[in-house]
Residue frames relative to the residue before (quaternion, step in Angstrom):
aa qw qx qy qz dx dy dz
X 1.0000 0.0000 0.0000 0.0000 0.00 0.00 0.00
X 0.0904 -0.8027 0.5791 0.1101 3.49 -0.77 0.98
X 0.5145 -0.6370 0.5587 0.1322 3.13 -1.81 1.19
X 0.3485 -0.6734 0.5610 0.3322 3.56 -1.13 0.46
X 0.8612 0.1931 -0.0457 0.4680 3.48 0.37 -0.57
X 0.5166 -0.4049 0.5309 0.5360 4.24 -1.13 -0.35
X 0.7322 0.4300 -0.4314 0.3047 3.73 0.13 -0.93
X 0.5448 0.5894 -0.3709 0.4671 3.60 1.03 -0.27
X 0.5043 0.4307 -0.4248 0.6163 3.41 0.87 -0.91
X 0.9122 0.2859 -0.2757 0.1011 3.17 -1.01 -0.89
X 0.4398 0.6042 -0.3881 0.5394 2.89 1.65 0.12
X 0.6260 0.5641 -0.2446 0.4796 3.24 0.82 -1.13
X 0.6515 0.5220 -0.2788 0.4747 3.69 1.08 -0.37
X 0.7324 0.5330 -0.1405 0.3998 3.03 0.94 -0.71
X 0.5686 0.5801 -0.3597 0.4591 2.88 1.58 -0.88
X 0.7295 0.5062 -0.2053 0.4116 3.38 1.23 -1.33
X 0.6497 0.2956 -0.4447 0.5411 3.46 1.31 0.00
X 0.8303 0.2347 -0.2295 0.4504 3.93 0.20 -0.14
X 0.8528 -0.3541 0.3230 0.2076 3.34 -1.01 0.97
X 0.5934 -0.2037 0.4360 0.6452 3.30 0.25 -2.23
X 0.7415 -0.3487 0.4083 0.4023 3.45 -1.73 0.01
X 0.7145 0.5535 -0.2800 0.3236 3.17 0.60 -0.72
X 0.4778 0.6435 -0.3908 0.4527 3.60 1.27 -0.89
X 0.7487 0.4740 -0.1836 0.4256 2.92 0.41 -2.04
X 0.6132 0.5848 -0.3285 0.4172 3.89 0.81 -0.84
X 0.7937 0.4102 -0.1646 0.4179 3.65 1.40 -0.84
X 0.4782 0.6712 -0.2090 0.5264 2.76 1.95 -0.13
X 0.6519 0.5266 -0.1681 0.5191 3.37 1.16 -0.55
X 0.8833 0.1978 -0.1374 0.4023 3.07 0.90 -0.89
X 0.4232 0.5689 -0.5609 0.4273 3.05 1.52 1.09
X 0.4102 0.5902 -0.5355 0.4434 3.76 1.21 -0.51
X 0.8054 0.3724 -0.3755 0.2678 3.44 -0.28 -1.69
X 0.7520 0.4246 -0.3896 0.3201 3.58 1.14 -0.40
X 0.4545 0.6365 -0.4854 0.3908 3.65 1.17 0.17
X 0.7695 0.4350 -0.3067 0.3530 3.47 0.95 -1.06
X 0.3847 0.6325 -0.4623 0.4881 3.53 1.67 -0.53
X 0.9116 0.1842 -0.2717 0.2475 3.43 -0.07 -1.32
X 0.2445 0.4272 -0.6773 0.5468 4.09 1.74 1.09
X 0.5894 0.5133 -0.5622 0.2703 3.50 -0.62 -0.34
X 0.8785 0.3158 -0.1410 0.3295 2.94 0.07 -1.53
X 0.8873 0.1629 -0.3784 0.2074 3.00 1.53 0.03
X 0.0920 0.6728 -0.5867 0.4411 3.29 1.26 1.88
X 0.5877 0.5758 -0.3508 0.4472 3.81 0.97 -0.57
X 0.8150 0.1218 -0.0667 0.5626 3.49 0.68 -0.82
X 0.2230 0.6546 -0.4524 0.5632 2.87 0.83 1.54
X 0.6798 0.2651 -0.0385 0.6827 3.48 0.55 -1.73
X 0.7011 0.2845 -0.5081 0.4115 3.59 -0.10 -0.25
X 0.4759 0.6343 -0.4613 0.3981 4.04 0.87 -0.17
X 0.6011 0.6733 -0.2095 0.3761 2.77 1.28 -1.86
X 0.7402 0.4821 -0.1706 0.4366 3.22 0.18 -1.82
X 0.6670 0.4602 -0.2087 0.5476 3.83 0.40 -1.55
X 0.6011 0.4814 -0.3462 0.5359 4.21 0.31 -0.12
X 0.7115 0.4588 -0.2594 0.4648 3.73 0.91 -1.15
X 0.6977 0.5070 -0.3419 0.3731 3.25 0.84 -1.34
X 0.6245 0.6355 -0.2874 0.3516 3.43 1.46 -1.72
X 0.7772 -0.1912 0.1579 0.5784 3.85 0.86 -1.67
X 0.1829 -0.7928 0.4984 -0.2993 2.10 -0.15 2.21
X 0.4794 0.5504 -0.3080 0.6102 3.29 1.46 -1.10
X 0.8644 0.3747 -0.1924 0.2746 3.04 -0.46 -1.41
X 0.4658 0.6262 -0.4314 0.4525 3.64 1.60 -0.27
X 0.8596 0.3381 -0.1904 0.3325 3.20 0.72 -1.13
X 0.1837 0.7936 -0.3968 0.4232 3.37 1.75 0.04
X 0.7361 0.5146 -0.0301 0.4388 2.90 0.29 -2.21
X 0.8103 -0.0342 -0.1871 0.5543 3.42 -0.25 -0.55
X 0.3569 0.5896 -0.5761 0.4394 3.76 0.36 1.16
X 0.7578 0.3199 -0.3448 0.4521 3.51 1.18 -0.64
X 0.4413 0.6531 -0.4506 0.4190 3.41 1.74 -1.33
X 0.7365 0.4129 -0.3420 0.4125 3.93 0.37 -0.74
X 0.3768 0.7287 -0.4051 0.4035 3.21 0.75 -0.74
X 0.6886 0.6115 -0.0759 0.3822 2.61 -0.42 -2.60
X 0.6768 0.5121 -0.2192 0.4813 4.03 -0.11 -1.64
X 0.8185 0.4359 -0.1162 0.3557 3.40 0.36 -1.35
X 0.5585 0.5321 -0.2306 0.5931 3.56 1.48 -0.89
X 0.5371 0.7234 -0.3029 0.3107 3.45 0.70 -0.62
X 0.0628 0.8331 -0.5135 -0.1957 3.63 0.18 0.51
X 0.6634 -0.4216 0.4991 0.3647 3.96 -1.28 1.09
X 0.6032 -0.5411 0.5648 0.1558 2.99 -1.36 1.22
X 0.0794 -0.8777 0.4719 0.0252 3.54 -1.03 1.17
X 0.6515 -0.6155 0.2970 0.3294 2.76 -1.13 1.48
X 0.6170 -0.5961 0.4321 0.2780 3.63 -1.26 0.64
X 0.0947 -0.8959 0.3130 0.3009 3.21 -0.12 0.54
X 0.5023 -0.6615 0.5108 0.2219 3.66 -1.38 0.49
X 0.3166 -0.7301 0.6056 0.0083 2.65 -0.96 1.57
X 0.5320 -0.7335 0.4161 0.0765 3.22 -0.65 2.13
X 0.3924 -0.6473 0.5021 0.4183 4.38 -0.11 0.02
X 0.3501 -0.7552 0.4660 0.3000 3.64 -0.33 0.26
X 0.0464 -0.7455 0.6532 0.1242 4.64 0.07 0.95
X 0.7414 -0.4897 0.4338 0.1491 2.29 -2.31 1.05
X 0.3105 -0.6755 0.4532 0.4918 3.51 -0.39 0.23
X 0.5739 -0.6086 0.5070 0.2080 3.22 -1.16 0.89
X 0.0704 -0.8205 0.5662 0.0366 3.95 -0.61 0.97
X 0.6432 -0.6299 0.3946 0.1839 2.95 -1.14 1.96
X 0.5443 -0.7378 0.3181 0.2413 3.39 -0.61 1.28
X 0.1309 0.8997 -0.4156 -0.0258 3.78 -1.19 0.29
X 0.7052 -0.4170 0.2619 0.5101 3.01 -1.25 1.10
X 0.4875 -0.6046 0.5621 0.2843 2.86 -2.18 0.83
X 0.7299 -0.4693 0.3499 0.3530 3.60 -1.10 0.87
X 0.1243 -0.8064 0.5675 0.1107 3.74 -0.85 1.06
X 0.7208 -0.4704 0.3491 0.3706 3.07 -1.09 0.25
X 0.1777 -0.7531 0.4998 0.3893 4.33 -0.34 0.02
X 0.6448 -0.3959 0.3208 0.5698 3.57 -1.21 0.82
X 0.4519 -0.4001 0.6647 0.4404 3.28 -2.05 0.63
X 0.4953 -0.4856 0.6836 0.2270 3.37 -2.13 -0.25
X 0.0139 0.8325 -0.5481 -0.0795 3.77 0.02 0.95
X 0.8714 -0.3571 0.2198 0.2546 2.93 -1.67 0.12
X 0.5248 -0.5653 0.5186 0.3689 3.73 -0.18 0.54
X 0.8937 0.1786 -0.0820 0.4033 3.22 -0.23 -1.15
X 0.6118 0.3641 -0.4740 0.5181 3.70 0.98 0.42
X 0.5842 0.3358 -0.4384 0.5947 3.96 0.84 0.14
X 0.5420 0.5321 -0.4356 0.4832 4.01 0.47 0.52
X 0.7139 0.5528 -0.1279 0.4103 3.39 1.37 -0.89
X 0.4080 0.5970 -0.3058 0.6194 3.05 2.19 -1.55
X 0.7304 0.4898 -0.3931 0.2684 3.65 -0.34 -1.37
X 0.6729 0.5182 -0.1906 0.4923 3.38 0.71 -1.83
X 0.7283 0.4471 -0.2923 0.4292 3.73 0.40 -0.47
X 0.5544 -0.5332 0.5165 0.3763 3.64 1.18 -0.72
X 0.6672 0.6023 -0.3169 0.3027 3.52 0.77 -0.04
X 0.0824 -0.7072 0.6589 0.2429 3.80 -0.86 -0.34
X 0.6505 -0.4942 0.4113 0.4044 3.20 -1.55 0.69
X 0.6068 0.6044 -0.4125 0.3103 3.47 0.43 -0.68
X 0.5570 0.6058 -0.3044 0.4796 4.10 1.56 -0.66
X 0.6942 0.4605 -0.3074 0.4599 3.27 1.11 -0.81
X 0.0486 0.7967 -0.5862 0.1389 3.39 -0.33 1.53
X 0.7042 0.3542 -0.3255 0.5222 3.67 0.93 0.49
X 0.5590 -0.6472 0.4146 0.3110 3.88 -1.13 0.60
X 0.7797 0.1180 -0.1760 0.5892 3.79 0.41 0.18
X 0.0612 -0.6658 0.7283 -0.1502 3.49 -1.52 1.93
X 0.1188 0.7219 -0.6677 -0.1375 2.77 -1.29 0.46
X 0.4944 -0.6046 0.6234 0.0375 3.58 -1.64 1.13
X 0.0049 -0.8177 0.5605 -0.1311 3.12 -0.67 1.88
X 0.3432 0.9172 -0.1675 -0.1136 3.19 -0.34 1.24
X 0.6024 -0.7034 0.2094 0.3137 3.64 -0.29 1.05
X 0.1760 -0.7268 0.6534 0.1176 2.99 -1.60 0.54
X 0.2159 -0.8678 0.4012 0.1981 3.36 -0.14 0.08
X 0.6122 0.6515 -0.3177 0.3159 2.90 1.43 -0.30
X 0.6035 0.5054 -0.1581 0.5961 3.37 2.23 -1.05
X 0.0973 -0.7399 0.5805 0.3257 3.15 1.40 -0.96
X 0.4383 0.4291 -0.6385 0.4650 3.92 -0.09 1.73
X 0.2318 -0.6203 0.7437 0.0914 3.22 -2.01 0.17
X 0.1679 -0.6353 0.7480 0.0928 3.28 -1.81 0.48
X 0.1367 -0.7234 0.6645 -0.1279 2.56 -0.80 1.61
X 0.1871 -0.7519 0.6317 -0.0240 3.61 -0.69 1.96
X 0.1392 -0.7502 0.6346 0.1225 3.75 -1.20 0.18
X 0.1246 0.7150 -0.6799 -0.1047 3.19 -1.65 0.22
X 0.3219 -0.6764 0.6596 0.0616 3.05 -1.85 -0.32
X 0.1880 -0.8947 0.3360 0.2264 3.45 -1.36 0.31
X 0.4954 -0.7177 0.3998 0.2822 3.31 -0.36 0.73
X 0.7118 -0.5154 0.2716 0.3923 3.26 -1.09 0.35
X 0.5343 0.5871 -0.3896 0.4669 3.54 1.47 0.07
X 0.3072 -0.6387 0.4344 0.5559 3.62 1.15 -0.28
X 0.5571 0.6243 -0.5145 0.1877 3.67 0.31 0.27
X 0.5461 -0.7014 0.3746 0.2637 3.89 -1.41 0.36
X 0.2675 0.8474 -0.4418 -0.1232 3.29 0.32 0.32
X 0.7663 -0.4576 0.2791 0.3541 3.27 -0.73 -0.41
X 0.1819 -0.7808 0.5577 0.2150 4.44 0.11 0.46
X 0.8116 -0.0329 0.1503 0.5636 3.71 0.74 -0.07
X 0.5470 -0.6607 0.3891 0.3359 3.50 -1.14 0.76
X 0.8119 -0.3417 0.3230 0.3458 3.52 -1.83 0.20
X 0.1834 -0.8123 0.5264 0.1714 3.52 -0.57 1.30
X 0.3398 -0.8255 0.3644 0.2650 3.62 -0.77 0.14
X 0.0131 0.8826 -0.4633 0.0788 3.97 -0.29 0.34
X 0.3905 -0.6421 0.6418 0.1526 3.23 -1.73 0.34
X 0.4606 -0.4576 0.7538 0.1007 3.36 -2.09 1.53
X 0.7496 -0.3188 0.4367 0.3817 2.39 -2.61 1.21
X 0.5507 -0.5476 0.5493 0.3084 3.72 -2.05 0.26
X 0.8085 0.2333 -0.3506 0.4111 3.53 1.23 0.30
X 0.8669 -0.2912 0.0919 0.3940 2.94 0.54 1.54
X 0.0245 -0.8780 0.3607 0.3136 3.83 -0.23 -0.37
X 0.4085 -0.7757 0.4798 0.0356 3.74 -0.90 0.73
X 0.4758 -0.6891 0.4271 0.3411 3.67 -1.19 -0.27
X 0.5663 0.4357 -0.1691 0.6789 2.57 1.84 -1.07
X 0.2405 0.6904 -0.6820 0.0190 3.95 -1.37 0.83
X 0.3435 -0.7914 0.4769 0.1680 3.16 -1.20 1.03
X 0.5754 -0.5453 0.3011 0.5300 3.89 -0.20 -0.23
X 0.5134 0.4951 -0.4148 0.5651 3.56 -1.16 0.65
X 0.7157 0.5187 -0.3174 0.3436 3.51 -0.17 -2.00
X 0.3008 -0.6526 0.6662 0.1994 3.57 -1.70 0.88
X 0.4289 0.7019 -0.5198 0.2305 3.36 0.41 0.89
X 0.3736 -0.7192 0.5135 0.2821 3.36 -1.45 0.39
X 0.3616 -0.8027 0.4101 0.2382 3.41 -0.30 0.52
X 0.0601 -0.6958 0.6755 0.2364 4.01 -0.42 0.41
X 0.3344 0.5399 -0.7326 0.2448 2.70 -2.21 0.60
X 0.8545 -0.3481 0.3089 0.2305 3.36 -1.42 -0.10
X 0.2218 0.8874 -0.3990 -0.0645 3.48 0.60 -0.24
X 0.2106 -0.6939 0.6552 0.2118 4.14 -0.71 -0.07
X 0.2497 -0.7607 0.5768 0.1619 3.04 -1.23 1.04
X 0.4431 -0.7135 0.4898 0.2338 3.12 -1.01 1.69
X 0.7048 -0.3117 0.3377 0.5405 3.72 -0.21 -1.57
X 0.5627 -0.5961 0.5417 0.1859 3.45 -1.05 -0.05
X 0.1562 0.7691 -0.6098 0.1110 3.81 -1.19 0.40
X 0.1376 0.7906 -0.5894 0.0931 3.63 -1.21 0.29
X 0.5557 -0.5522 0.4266 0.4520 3.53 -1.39 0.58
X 0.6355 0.3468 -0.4664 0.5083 4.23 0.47 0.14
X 0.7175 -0.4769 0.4329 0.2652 3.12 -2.08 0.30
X 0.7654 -0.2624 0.3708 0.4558 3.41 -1.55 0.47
X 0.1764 -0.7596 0.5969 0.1888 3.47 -0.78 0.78
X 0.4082 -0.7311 0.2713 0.4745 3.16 1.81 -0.46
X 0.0848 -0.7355 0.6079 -0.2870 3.27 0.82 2.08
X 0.2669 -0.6758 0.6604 0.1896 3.51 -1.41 0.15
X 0.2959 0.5330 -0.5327 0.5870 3.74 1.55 0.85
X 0.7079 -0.3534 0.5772 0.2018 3.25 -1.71 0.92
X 0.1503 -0.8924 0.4191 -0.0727 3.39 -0.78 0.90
X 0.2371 0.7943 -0.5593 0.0073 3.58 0.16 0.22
X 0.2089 -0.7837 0.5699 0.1314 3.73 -1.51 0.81
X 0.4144 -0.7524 0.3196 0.4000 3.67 -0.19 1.69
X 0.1604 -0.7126 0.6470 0.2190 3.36 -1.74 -0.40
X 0.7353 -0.3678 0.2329 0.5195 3.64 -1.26 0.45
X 0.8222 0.4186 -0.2358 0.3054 3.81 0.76 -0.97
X 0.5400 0.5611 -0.3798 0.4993 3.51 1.40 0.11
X 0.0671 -0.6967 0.7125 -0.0490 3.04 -1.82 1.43
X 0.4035 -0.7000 0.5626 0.1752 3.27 -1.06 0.35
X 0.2863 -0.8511 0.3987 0.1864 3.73 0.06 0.97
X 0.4903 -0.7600 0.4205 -0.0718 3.54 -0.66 1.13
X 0.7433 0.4976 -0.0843 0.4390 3.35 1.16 -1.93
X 0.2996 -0.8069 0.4541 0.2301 3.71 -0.02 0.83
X 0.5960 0.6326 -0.1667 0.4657 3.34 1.62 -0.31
X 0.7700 0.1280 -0.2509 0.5726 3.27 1.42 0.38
X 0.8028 -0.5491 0.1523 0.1755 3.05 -1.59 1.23
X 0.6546 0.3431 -0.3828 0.5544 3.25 1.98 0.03
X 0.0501 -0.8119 0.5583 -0.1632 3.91 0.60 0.73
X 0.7954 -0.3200 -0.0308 0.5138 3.71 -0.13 1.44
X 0.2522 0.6819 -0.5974 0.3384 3.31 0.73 2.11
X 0.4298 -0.5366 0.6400 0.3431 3.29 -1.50 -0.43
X 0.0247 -0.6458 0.7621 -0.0401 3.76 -0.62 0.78
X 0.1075 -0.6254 0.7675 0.0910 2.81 -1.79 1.06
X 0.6142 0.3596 -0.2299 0.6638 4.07 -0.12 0.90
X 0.1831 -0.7106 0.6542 0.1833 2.68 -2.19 0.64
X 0.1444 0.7989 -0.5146 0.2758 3.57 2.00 0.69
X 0.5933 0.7256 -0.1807 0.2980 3.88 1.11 -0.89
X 0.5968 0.7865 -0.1557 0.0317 2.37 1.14 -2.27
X 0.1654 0.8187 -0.5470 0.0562 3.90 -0.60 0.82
X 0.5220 0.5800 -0.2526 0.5721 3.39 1.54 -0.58
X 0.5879 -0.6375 0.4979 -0.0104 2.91 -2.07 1.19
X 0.7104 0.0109 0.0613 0.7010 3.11 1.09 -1.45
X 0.2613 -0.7155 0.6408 -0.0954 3.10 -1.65 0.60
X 0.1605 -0.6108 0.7381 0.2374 3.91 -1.62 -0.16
X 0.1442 -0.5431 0.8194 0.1136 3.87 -1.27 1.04
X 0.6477 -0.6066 0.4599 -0.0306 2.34 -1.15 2.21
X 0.7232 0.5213 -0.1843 0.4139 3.44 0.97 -1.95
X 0.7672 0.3434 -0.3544 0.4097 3.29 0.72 -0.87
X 0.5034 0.6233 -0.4941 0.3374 4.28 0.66 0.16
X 0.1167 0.8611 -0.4919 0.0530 3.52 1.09 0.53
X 0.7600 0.4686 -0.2380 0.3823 3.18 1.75 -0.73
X 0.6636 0.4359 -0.2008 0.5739 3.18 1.53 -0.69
X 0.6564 0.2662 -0.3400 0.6186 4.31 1.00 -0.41
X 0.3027 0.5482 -0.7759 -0.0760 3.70 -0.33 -0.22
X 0.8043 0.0500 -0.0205 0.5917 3.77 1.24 -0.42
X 0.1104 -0.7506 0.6446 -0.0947 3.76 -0.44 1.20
X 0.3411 -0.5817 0.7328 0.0909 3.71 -1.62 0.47
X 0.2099 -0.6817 0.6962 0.0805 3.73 -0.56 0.72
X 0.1254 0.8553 -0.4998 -0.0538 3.59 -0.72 0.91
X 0.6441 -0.6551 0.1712 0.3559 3.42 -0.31 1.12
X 0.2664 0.7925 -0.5350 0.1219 3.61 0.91 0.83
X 0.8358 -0.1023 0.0846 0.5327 3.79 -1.56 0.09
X 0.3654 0.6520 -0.5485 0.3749 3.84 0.90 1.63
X 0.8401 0.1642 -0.0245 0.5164 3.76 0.77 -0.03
X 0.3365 -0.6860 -0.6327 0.1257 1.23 0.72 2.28
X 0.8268 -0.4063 0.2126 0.3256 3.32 -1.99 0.35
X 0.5851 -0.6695 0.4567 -0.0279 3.41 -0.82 0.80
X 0.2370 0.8603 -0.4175 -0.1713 3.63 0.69 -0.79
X 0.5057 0.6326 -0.3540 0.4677 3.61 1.68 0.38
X 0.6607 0.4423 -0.2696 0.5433 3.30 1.69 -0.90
X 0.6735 -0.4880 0.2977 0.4687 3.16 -1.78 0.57
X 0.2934 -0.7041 0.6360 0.1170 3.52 -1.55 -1.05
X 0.7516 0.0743 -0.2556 0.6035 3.74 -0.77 1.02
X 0.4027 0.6531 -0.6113 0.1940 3.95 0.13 1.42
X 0.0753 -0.7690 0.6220 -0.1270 3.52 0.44 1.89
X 0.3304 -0.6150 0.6539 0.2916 3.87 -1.73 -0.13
X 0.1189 0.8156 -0.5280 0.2046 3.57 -0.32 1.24
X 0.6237 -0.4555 0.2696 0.5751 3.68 -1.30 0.28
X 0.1256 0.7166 -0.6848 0.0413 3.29 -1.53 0.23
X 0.0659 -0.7664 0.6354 0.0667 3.76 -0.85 0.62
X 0.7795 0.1986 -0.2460 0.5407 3.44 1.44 0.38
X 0.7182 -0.3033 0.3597 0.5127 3.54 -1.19 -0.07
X 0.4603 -0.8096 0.3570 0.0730 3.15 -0.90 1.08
X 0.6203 -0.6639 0.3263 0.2608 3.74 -0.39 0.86
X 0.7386 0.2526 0.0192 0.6248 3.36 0.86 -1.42
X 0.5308 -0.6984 0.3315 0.3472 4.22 1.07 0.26
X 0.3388 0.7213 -0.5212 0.3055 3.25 1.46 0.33
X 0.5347 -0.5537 0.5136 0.3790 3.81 -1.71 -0.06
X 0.0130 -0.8138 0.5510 0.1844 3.31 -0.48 0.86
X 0.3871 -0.7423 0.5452 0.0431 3.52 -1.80 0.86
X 0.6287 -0.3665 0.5742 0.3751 3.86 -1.00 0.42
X 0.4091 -0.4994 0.6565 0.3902 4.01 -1.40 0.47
X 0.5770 0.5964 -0.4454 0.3360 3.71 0.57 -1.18
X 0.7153 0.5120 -0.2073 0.4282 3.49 0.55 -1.94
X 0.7389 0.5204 -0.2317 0.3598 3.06 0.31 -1.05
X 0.6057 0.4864 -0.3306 0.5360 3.58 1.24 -0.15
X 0.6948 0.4314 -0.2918 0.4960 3.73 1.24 -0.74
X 0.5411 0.5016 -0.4322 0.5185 3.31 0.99 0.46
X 0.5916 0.5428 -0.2427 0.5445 3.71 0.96 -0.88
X 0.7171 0.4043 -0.2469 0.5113 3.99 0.52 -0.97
X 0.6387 0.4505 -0.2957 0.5492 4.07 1.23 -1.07
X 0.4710 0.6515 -0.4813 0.3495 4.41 0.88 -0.91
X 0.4493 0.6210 -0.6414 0.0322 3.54 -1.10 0.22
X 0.5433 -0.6973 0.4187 0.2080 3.21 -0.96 2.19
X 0.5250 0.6559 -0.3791 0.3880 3.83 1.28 -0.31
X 0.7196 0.3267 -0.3012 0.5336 3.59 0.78 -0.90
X 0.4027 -0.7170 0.4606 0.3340 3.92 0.94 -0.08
X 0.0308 0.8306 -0.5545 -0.0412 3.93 0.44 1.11
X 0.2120 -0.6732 0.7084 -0.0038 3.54 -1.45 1.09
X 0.2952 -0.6999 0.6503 0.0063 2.97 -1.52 1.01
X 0.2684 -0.7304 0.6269 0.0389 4.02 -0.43 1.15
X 0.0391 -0.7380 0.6731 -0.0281 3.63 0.23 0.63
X 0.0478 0.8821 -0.4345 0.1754 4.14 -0.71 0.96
X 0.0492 -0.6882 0.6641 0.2879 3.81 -0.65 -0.22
């Protein structure tokens, strides 16, 4: 079916959505009255609105002038606190406990002094402290040792003896009966009798051993056994001192090395007088208690001194 015009349609629409004019007439004007009455009441709304603000106003803002306030002043909930463990103080590390100095002998740190020495020189366990007169030409010769305490005591009492017959010096030349002072290491020990049963090295002479004398040859305060060697002039046969080596102490004088300005043959052997060759001379008696007390383990020095 064709329309002449849009108003036909739409009329024609209408007809099919409303009834009659009327419907559609009442239909309309309930809308316009729903929105009249949002109007009117969003209108008296804001005029509530407005008339409330003007009225308490002050007081609105009072109010949330303190509510804010209030908020702000407020201090944040605090954390619980934690109660920390209290540490030991903590003590600055230290050395491990030393031993205190031993306390030494009186009279072997009297001896250190007189000799020139400090304890601190004494690096071996058995010294002995020879000392001279010159006027008597004799020495006393004291010993000690240490004990498991590191202290020095004495093994037996002061031994007595005799110095070269001329006297004794630092400086000695060959020839000279002097005894020389100074320091000395004891080497080992020998003699025309057997092992007495020292724990020094030992040697027991024989017809062919000589002790060399001559500064002028290359064995100059050696032992030579033989004369297959021979370059030297003068000499000691060993064999025939039966009276003066039956037992002798070799002591490390001008022997490492040899000297040929310094003296030569300065051993500790029997003697009952001032000595020929400037060695120290000892009782047979003494001279064994030095030999039985020697042990090459504790390294024994001899301080030779005025």
């Amino acid at each position: 079916m064709a329309y002449k015009n849009d108003r036909t349609k739409n009329r024609r629409r209408y007809k099919s959505r409303y009834r009659s004019a009327h419907s559609y007439k009442q239909k309309r004007s309930s809308s316009q009255s729903r929105a009249a009455i949002l109007v009117s009441v969003l209108t008296f709304v804001v005029i509530a609105s407005l008339v409330i603000v003007f009225t308490f106003g002050e007081s609105i803002y009072e109010v949330l002038d303190n509510a804010l306030t209030n908020i702000t002043a407020t201090e944040p909930p605090t954390q619980p606190s934690t109660v920390m463990p209290t540490l030991a103080p903590t003590e600055p590390p230290t050395e491990p406990p030393t031993d205190p100095p031993v306390e030494q002998d009186a009279e072997f740190m009297e001896l250190l002094e007189s000799s020139g020495m400090d304890l601190e020189d004494v690096l071996v366990n058995q010294m002995m402290f020879a000392k001279v007169d010159e006027a008597t030409l004799t020495c006393t010769i004291t010993c000690f040792e240490k004990d498991e305490t590191g202290k020095f005591v004495k093994p037996f009492e002061a031994l007595s003896g005799y110095i070269g017959s001329e006297g004794a010096d630092t400086m000695v030349t060959p020839y000279e009966a002097k005894t020389p002072t100074g320091l000395f290491k004891v080497e080992y020990a020998f003699g025309t009798n057997y092992n007495p049963g020292t724990k020094l090295q030992y040697d027991q002479f024989t017809m062919e051993d000589y002790w060399i004398t001559d500064p002028n040859s290359q064995y100059y305060n050696r032992w030579m056994s033989g004369t297959s060697a021979q370059d030297w002039e003068s000499s000691q046969w060993l064999y025939e001192f039966t009276k003066s080596y039956p037992y002798a102490i070799v002591l490390n004088y001008n022997r490492n090395p040899v000297d040929p300005t310094q003296g030569c043959a300065k051993f500790i052997h029997v003697s009952y007088t001032p000595t020929s060759w400037g060695g120290i001379g000892l009782s047979h008696d003494d001279i064994l208690t030095l030999l039985y007390w020697l042990d090459p383990s504790d390294g024994p020095y001899i301080r030779i001194y005025k």
